[in-house]
C-alpha positions as CSV (number, residue, x, y, z in Angstrom):
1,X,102.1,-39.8,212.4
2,X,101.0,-36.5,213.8
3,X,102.7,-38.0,217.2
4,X,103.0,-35.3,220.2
5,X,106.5,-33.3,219.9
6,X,107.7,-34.7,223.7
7,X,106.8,-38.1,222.6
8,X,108.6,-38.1,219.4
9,X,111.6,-36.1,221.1
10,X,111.9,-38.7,223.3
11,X,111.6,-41.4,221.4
12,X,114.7,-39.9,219.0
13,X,116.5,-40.3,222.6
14,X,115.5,-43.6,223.1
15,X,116.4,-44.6,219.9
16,X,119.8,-43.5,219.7
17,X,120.5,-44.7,223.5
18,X,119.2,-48.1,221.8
19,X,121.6,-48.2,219.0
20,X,124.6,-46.9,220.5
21,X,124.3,-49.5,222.8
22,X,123.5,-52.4,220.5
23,X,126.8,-51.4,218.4
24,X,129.0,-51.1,221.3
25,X,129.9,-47.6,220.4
26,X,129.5,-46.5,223.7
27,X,130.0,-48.5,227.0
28,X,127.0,-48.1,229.4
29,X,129.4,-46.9,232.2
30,X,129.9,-43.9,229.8
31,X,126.5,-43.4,228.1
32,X,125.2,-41.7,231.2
33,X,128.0,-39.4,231.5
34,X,127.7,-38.6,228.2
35,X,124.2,-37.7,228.2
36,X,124.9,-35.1,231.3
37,X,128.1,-33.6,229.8
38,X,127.7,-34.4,226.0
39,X,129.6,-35.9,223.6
40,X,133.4,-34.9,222.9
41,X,134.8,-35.5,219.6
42,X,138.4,-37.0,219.6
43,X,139.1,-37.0,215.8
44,X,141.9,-34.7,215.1
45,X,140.7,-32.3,213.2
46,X,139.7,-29.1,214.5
47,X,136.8,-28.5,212.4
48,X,135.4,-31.4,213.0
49,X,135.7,-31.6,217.0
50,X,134.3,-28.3,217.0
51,X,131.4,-29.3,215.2
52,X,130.6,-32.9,216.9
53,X,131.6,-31.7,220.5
54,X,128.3,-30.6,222.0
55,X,127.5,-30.9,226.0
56,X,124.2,-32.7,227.3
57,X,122.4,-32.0,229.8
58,X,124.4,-29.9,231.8
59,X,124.5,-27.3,228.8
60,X,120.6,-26.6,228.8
61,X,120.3,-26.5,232.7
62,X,120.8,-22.6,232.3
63,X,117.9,-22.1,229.7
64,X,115.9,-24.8,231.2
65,X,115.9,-23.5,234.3
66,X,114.4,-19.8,232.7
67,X,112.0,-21.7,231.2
68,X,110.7,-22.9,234.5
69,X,111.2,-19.9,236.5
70,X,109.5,-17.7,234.0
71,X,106.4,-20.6,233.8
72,X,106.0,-20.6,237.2
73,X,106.2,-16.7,237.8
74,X,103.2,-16.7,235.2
75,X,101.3,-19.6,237.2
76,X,101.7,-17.3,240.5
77,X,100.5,-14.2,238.1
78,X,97.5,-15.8,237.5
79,X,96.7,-18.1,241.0
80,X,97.0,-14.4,242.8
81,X,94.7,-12.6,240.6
82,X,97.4,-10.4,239.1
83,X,96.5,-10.7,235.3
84,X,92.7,-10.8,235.5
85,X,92.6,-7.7,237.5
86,X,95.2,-6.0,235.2
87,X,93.2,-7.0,232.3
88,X,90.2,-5.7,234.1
89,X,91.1,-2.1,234.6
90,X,91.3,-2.0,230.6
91,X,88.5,-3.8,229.3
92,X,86.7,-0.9,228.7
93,X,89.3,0.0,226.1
94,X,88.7,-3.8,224.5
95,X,85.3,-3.1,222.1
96,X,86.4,-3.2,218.9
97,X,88.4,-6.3,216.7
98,X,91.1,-3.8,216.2
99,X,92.1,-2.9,219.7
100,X,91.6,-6.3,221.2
101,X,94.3,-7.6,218.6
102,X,96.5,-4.3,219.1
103,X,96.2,-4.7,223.3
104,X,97.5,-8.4,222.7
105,X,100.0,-7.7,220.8
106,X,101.5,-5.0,222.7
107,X,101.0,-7.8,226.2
108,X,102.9,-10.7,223.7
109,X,105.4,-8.5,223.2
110,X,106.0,-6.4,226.8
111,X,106.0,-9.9,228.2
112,X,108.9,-10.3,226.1
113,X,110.6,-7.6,227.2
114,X,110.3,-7.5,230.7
115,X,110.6,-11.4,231.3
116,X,112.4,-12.6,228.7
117,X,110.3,-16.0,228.3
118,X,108.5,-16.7,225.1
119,X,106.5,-19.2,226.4
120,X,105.5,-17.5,229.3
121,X,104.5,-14.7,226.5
122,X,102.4,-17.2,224.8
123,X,100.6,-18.6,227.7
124,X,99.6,-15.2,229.3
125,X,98.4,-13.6,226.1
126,X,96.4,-16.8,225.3
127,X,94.9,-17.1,229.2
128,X,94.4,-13.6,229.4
129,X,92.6,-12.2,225.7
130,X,90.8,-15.7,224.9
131,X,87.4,-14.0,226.3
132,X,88.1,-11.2,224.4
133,X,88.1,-12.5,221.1
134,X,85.3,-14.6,221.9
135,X,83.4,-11.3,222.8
136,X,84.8,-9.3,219.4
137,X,83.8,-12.6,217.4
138,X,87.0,-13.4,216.1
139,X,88.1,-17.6,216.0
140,X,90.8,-18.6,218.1
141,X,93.2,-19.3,215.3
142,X,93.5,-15.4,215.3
143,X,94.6,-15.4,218.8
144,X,97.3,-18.1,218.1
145,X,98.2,-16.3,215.3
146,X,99.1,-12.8,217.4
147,X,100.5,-15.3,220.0
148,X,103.1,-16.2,217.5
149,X,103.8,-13.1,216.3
150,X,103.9,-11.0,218.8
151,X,105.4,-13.6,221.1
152,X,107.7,-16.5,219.8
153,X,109.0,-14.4,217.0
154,X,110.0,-11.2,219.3
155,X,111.8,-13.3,222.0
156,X,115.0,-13.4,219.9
157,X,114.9,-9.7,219.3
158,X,115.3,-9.3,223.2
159,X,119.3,-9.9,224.7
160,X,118.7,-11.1,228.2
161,X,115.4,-13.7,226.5
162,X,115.7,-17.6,226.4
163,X,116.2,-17.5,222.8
164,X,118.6,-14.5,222.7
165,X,120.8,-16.1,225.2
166,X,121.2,-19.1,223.1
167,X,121.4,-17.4,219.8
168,X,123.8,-15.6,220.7
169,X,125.7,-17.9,223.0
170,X,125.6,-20.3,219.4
171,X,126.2,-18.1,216.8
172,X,128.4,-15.9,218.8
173,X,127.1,-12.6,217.6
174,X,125.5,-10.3,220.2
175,X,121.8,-9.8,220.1
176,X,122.0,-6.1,219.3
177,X,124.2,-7.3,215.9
178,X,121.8,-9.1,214.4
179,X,118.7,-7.1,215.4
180,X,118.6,-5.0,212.3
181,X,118.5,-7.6,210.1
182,X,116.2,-9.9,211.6
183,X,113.4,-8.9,209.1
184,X,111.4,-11.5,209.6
185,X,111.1,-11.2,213.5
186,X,110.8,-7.1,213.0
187,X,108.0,-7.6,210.5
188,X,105.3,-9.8,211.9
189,X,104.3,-8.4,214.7
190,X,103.6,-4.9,212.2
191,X,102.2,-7.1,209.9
192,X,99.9,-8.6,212.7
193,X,98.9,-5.0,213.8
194,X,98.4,-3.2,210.3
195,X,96.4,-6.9,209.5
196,X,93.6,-5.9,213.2
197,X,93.3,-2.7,212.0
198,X,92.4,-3.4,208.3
199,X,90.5,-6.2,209.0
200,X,92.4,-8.6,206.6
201,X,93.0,-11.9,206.9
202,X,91.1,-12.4,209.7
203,X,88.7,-15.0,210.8
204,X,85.4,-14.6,212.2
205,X,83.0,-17.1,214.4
206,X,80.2,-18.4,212.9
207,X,77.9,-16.4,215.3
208,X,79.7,-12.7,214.2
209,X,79.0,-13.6,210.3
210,X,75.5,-14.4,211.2
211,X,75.1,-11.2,213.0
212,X,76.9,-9.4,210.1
213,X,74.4,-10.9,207.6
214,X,71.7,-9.8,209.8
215,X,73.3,-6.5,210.1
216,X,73.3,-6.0,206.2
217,X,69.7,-7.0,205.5
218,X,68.7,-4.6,207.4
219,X,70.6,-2.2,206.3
220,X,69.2,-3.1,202.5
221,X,65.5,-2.9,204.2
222,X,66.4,0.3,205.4
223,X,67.3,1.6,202.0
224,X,64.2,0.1,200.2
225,X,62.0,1.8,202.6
226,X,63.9,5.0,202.0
């Protein structure tokens, strides 16, 4: 139904809520608790307790509340003039399709590493180089793509991230362990770079194809009047 994700998420909620009531599996004195604390499993076998027993709310208040600490450190980046100025002192370097992808890339990325939020890595690099693609001619779905890349996919690669705390909190592996072998998260943003500087799979506004057409007719008039 294409619904928004928070609507569907909580609707899933709502749902269960509904149907754990209506079977009396829970009673409503409990079904708050449970959603703060989570649900213990009391069936006797190990495996299975392991598996079911999962806390609530109180389990996600620690990466929640990196989530909004990193969002609003990015708001206050942005409100004080921080970013725009920063991106200022390098626009001069920003002229070409290649470099404009590279310099976001590299922001997606140090975001990463210094905040630990990929979110916050998403919503900088797309605030902050939106002009810039607009002025190199390439479609925002290259932006989003970079944002991705460089971004989302990077943020489990860092230990002390949202995502690495909770991989490796779940999975109990460190962050460092798995690192080499998270091909997939290693390879995109290279893939992403090597991509700006070829020129591949990249998509232009309508305005830079016109401009190359025009480009190359008169280039081909050129050469006839040679």
């Amino acid at each position: 139904m294409k619904a928004p994700a928070l609507l569907a998420l909580a609707a899933g909620s709502v749902s269960a809520i509904e149907v754990s009531f209506i079977n009396g599996l829970t009673p409503i004195s409990e079904l708050f608790e449970t959603l703060f604390g989570g649900f213990v499993s009391n069936t006797g076998i190990e495996e299975i307790d392991e598996l079911l027993t999962r806390g609530g709310i109180e389990s996600m208040l620690f990466t929640i509340g990196l989530v909004l600490l990193a969002l609003s450190m990015g708001g206050l980046l942005f409100t004080l003039g921080i970013v725009p100025r920063l991106l200022a002192s390098i626009e001069f370097l920003l002229k070409k399709v290649s470099s404009v992808i590279i310099a976001s890339a590299l922001t997606a990325i140090g975001i990463n590493i210094l905040i630990g939020e990929q979110y916050l890595s998403i919503l900088l690099t797309g605030e902050s180089f939106q002009s810039q693609y607009q002025k190199v001619g390439l479609a925002n779905k290259n932006l989003a793509r970079v944002s991705e890349d460089a971004g989302t996919v990077v943020n489990p690669l860092v230990p002390w991230s949202v995502c690495g705390v909770f991989i490796a909190s779940v999975l109990g592996v460190p962050t460092v362990a798995y690192l080499p072998f998270a091909f997939f998260c290693l390879l995109c943003p290279l893939l992403t770079i090597l991509f700006g500087i070829t020129g591949k799979t990249l998509t232009y506004t309508k305005m830079r194809k016109e401009n190359n057409k025009e480009e190359i007719m008169q280039g081909e008039y050129r050469k006839t009047m040679v």
